[in-house]
N, C-alpha and C positions, 0 to 999 in steps of 0.2 A: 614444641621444640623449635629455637631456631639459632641460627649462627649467630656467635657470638659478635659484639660490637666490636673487636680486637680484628677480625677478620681472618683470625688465622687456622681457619678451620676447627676450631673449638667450636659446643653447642650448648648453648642454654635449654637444660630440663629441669624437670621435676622428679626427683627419688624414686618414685611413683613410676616415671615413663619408663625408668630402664632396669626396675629391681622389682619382684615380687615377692610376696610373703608364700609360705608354703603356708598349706591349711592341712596336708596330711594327718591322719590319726591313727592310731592303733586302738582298739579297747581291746586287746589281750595281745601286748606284746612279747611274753614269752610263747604263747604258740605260735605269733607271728616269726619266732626266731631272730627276734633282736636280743640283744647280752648284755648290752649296757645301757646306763640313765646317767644322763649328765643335769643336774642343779644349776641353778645360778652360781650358791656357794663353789661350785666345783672351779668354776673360771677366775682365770686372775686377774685382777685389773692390770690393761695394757701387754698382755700375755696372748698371741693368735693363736699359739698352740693349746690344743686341751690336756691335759697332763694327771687330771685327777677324776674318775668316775663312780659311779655304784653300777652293783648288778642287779642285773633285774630279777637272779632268782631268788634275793634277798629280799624283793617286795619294794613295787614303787606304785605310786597312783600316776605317776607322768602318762601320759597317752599319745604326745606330737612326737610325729615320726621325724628323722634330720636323714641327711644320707652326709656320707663321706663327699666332700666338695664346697657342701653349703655353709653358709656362715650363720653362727650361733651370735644374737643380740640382745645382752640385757635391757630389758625393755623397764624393770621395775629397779630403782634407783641408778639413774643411769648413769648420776657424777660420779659412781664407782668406776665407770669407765670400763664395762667387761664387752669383749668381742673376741670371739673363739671362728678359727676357720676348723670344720670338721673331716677328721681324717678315718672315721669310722663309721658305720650304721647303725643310729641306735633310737631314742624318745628322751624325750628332754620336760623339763620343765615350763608349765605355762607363762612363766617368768620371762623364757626367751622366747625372740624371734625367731625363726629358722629362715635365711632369707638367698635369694640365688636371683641372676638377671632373667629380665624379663624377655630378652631378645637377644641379638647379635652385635647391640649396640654396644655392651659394655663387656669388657675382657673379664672373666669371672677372676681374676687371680687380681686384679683391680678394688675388685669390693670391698673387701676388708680394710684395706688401708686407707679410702672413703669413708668407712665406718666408726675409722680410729679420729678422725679430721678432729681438730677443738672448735670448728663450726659447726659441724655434724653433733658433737655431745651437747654443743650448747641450744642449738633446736631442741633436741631431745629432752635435754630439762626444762627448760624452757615451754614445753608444750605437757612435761606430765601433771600428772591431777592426783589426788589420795591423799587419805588422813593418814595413815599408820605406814606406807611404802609407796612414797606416791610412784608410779608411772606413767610413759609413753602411752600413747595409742598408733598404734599403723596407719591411719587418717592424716595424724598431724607428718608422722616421721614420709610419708607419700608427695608431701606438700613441699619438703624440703626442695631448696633449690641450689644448683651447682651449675658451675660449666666444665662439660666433659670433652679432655681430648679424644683428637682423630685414632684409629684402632692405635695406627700404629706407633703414636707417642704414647698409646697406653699400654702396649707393650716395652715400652723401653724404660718407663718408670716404672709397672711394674717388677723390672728384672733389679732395680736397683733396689729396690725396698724390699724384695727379696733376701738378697743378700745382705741386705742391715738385718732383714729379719733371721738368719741363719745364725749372724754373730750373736746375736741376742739368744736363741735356741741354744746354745754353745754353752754360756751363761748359765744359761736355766740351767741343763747338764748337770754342769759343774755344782750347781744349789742344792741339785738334788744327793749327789754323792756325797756331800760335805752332812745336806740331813741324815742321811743313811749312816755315815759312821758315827754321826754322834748318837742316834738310834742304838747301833753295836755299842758303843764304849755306856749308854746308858741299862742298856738291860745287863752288863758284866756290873756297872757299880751296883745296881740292886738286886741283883742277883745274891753276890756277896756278903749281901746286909741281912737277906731273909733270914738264913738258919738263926743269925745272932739276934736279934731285934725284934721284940713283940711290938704289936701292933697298935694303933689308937683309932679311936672313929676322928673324924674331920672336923666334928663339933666340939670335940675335947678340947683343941687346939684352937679353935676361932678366938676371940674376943666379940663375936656377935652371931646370930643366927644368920643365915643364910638370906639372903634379899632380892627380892623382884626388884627392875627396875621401872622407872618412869613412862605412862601414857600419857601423850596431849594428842591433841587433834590438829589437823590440819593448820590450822589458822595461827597458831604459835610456832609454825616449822617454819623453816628456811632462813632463819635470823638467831642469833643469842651466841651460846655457849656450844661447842662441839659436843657428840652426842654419840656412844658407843653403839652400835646395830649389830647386831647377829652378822652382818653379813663384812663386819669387823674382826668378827673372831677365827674369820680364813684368811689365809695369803700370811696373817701375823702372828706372831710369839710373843711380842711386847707391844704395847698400845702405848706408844709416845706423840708425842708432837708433828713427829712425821707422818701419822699416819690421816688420812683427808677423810672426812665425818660429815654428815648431817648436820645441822645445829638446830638449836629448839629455845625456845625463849622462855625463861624461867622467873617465877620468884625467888627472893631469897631464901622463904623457907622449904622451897623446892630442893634448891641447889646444896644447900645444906643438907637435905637427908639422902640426896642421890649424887654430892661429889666425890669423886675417885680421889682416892689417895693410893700413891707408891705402894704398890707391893701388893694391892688391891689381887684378888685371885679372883677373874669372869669367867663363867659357864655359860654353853648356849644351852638355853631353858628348855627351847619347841626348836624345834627347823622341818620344812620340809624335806630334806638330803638328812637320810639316817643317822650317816656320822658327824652328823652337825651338834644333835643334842649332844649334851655332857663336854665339848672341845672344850678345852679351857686356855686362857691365856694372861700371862702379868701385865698388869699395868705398869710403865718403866715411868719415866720423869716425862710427867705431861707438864707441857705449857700451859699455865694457866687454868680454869676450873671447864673441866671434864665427865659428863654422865652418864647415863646407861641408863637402856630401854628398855621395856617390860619383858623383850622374848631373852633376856641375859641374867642373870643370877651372879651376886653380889657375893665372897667369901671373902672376911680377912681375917690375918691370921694373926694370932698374939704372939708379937715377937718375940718376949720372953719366954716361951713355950719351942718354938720352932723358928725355924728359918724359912719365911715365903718362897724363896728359891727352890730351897729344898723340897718342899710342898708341889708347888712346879714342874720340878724336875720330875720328881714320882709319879704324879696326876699325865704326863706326857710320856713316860713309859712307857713299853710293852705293856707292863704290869700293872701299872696305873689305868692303861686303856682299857685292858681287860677288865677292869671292878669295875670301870663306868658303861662299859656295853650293857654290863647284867644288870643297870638299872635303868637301861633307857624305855620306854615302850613304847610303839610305833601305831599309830591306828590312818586317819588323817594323815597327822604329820607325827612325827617324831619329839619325842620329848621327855624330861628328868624334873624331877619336883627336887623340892628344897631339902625335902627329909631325907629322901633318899642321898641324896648330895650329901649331906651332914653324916650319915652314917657310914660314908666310903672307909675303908681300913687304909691307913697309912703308917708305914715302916716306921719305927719311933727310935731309933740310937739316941745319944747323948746331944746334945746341943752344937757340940765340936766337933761330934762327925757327920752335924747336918751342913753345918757350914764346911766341911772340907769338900765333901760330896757337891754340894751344889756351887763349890769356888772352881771345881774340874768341870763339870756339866756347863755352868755360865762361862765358861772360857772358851769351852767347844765352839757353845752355839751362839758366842760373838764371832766366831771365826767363819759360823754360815754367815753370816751378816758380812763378809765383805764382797764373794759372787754376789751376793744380792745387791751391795751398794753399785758394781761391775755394772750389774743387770740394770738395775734404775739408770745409771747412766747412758747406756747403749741405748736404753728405750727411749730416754730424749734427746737424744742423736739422733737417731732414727724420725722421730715425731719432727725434729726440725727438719731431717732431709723430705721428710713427706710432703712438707709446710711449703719448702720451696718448692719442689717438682710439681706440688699441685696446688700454686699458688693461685691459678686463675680457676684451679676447680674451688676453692674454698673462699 
């Protein structure tokens, strides 16, 4: 460590000097009386709060203990950008970091917003390795280098990013009630429909069988075409253009049997986070040619048959969730095959009251989509105010 060239009380370190990795473990964390597991999948990118868990007496293999305080760090794809500060005691995924200061040098309510820096995730990619998810190592992210203010300008930046980070919490809030009633208004529309409306299996309705998507190996990532990931089909409802992807370098007769088209219906295959297998979500208007990876299942539906929304809508249900729980099975990780997928029961009315249903459902949950767009914006408000205050740390 030393003062920085500025002279103004600021210090040059290394990640390393002022942050340590927890190593804690549980191998029985329900006797240990922990409640919850947090995933990767669980955290949202650019989100500090954690807002989504599993329980542990539903079965997890996670073992690393976290406490309430320490900061949660996707260590495996990191340009997802996920950092969680924890506000509970629980075991997490070997996926995160669980990480707290190493000393008195650094304000712990400081870290996190360190961790969020676009220098900070660029090391971080920048140093991971892997064919199929690459990651970090705690070696390289140790090596990082910054310059850290004196205590007490890092108490007064963190009070400000605080409170960006509240109005943002606010945000979130509001996304969440806005899910919750369209939740309510969807289990009344299918509610409605059950008595009158027999059922069909899912492959009645397709125009193709159900599809694994694409493995390459390491050496064709980071370059080509955008590239759907499991750890895509959280945080999103619709996979468009907005949404920031891996990319993978293809041939054409790759691209041709693994490009997304509109209306596309993806399933998570495997995950390790239970209610990961079977999520489903549309693919909206992507820019440009768009694929999907081995751990995601491919369904389209024959428009002349159904309406993909309608599809959607149902499979996102109460009641839809419920048919995909009973097919998921969990050993390792968690996960739904293709057949079983193809045989889900879905409500089958007429043509016209698939599209009525799913013209009220897509109207809802356009309307979460504008807290959300709120949210995106606050959080790069935010990332600029961090940008300035810790200009000389970044």
């Amino acid at each position: 460590m030393r003062e920085s060239a500025s002279g103004n009380g600021w210090t040059d370190v290394a990640f390393g000097d002022v942050v340590q990795l927890s190593r804690e473990g549980s191998s029985d964390p329900e006797e240990d009386g922990f409640e919850r597991y947090v995933g990767l999948e669980h955290l949202e990118p650019g989100d500090l709060k954690i807002r989504r868990w599993g329980q542990v007496t539903d079965g997890t293999t996670f073992t690393n203990v976290f406490h309430a305080g320490q900061v949660l760090f996707g260590k495996r794809r990191a340009y997802q950008r996920k950092v969680a500060v924890a506000d509970f005691d629980g075991v997490c995924s070997g996926d995160l970091y669980v990480l707290g200061p190493r000393n008195d040098q650094l304000l712990p309510g400081l870290l996190p917003f360190i961790c969020q820096t676009d220098r900070f995730f660029e090391h971080a990619v920048g140093t991971s390795a892997g064919s199929l998810s690459p990651r970090t190592n705690w070696e390289s992210l140790a090596e990082y280098e910054f310059t850290l203010p004196p205590l007490a300008e890092q108490r007064r930046i963190a009070d400000v990013l605080e409170n960006a980070k509240a109005l943002c919490d606010s945000l979130a809030s509001l996304g969440e009630a806005c899910t919750q009633a369209h939740s309510c208004a969807s289990a009344r529309e299918f509610n409605a429909l059950r008595p009158s409306s027999a059922s069909v299996s899912l492959a009645s309705i397709c125009s193709r069988r159900p599809q694994s998507g694409i493995y390459k190996s390491e050496e064709f990532r980071g370059r080509g075409v955008p590239m759907v990931n499991m750890g895509e089909l959280f945080g999103n409802d619709v996979i468009d253009g907005a949404v920031a992807m891996e990319r993978i370098d293809l041939d054409d007769r790759e691209l041709e049997r693994y490009g997304l088209t509109p209306n596309d219906l993806l399933f998570g295959r495997r995950s390790v986070v239970l209610e990961g297998a079977g999520r489903c979500v549309l693919v909206g208007d992507v820019t440009g040619p768009v694929v999907f990876e081995s751990s995601v299942l491919r369904v389209t539906i024959d428009d002349s048959l159904a309406d993909s929304r309608y599809v959607f809508e149902w499979l996102r249900s109460p009641y839809g969730v419920q048919q995909i729980k009973r097919i998921v099975t969990f050993t390792t990780v968690s996960g739904v095959a293709g057949s079983d997928v193809a045989r889900l029961p879905v409500p089958f009315p007429t043509l016209e009251v698939q599209k009525g249903v799913a013209d009220r459902l897509s109207g809802l949950r356009s309307q979460i989509g504008e807290p959300r767009e709120r949210l995106a914006a606050c959080t790069r408000l935010s990332s600029l105010i961090a940008a300035t205050l810790l200009g000389s740390c970044t």
